[in-house]
C-alpha positions in Angstrom: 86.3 119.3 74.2 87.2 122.3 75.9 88.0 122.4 80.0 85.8 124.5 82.2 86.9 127.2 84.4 87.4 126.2 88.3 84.6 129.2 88.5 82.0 127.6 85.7 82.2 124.3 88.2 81.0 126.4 90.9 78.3 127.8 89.8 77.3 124.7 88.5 78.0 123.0 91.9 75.8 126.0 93.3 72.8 125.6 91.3 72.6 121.9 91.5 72.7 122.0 95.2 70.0 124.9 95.0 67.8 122.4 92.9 68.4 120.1 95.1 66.7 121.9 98.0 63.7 122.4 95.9 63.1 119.2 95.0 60.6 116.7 97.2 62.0 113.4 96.8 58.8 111.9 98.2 56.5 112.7 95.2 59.0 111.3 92.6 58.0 108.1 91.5 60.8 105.3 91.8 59.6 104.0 88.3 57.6 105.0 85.1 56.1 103.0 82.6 57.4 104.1 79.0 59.2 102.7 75.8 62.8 100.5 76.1 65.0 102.1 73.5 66.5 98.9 73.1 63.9 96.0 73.2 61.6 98.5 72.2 58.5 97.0 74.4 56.5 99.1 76.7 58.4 98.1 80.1 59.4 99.5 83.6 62.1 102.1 84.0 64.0 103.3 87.1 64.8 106.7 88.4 68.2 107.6 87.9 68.8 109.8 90.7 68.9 112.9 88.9 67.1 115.9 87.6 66.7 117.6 84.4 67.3 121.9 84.9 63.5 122.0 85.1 63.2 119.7 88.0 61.6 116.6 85.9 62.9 113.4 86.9 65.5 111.3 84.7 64.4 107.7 84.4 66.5 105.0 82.1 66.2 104.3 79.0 66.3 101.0 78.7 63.6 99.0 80.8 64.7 97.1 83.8 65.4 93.6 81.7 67.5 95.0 79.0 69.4 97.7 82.2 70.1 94.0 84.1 71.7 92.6 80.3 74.0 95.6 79.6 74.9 95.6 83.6 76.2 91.5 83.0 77.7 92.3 79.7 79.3 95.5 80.9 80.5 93.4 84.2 82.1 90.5 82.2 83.7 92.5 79.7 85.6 94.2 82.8 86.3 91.5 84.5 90.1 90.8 83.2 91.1 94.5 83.9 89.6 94.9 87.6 90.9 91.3 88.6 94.3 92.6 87.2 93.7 95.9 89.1 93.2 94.1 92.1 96.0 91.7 91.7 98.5 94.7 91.3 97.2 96.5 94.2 97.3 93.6 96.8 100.7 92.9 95.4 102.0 97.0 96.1 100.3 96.5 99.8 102.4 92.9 100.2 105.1 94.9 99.8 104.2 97.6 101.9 104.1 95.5 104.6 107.1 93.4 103.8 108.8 96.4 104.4 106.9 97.9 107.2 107.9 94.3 109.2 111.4 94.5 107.6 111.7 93.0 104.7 113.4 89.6 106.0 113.0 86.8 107.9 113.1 87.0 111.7 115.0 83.8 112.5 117.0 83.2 109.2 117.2 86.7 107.6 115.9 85.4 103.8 115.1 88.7 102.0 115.1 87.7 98.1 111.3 87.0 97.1 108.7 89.1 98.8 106.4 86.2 97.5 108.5 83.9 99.9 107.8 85.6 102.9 105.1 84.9 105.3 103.4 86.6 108.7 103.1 84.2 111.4 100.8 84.5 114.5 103.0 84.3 117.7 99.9 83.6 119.7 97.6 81.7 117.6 94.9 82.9 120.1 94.9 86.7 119.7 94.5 86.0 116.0 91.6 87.6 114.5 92.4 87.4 110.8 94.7 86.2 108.7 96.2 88.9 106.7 95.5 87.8 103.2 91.8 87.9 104.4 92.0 91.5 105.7 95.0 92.8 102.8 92.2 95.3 100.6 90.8 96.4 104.2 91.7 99.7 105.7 95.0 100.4 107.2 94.4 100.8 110.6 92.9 97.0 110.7 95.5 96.0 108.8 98.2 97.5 111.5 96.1 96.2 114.6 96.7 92.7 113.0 100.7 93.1 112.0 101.3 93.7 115.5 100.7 89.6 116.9 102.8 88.5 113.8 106.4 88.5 112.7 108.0 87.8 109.3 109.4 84.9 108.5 110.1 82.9 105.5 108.4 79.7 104.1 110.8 77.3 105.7 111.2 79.0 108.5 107.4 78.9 109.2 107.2 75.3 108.3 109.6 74.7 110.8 107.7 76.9 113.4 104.6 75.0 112.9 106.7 71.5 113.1 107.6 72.3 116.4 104.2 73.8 117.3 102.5 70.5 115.8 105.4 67.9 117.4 104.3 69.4 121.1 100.8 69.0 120.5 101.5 65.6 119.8 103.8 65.0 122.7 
């Protein structure tokens, strides 16, 4: 398959968005009543958002039951590769802020596992979020929240808590 010119994307940019304004999205139906490729039963089939060159409206071509099917099937079958998408990318923005709040403890100076090291709330009151709620949200969030914590390690966040706990008590 041969690449198109940075021109020949354009012009097909242009015409689409010319299309586009001649088209009256009111007077296209939202579904049509035809034959499920699949199933092969006279069904209902949703608009697909776009347009043939002559203005007709694309609809699916499988009815709405066997769409909803392929939708689970295609869901599950990617399951394993967005969870492990996910899991890498929360793991790169641990680190990220590991090193943003410098990489090692505040009280003990532990830097060997990131996995180790924890944020801790100084005031427990100003906190909105924990960060592993808010770690896929955008940065700025992210920042706001970084600012009431401070790195420490495991133990030394057990400990913190120890002494926040024993005064509670007393």
């Amino acid at each position: 398959m041969s690449k198109n010119s940075s021109k020949t994307l354009e012009n097909r940019k242009l015409r689409r968005k010319e299309l586009r304004n001649k088209i009256d999205f009111s007077k296209v139906k939202k579904s049509i009543i035809k034959k499920c490729k699949l199933c092969g039963k006279i069904k209902n089939h949703k608009f697909t958002s776009s347009f043939n060159m002559d203005l007709t409206p694309q609809y699916r071509g499988r009815c709405v039951d066997c769409y909803n099917i392929y939708e689970k099937e295609l869901k599950k079958k990617n399951r394993k590769r967005l969870n492990a998408q996910a899991t890498l990318r929360k793991q790169k923005r641990r680190i990220r802020i590991v090193e943003i709040m410098g990489g090692k403890c505040k009280y003990c100076g532990y830097k060997k596992s990131v996995r180790a090291l924890t944020l801790h709330h100084v005031d427990a009151e100003k906190k909105e979020y924990t960060i592993s709620q808010i770690v896929d949200h955008n940065w700025d969030k992210i920042e706001k929240e970084l600012k009431k914590c401070e790195l420490v390690c495991f133990n030394c966040h057990m400990e913190i808590h120890e002494e926040i706990e024993n005064k509670k008590i007393n």
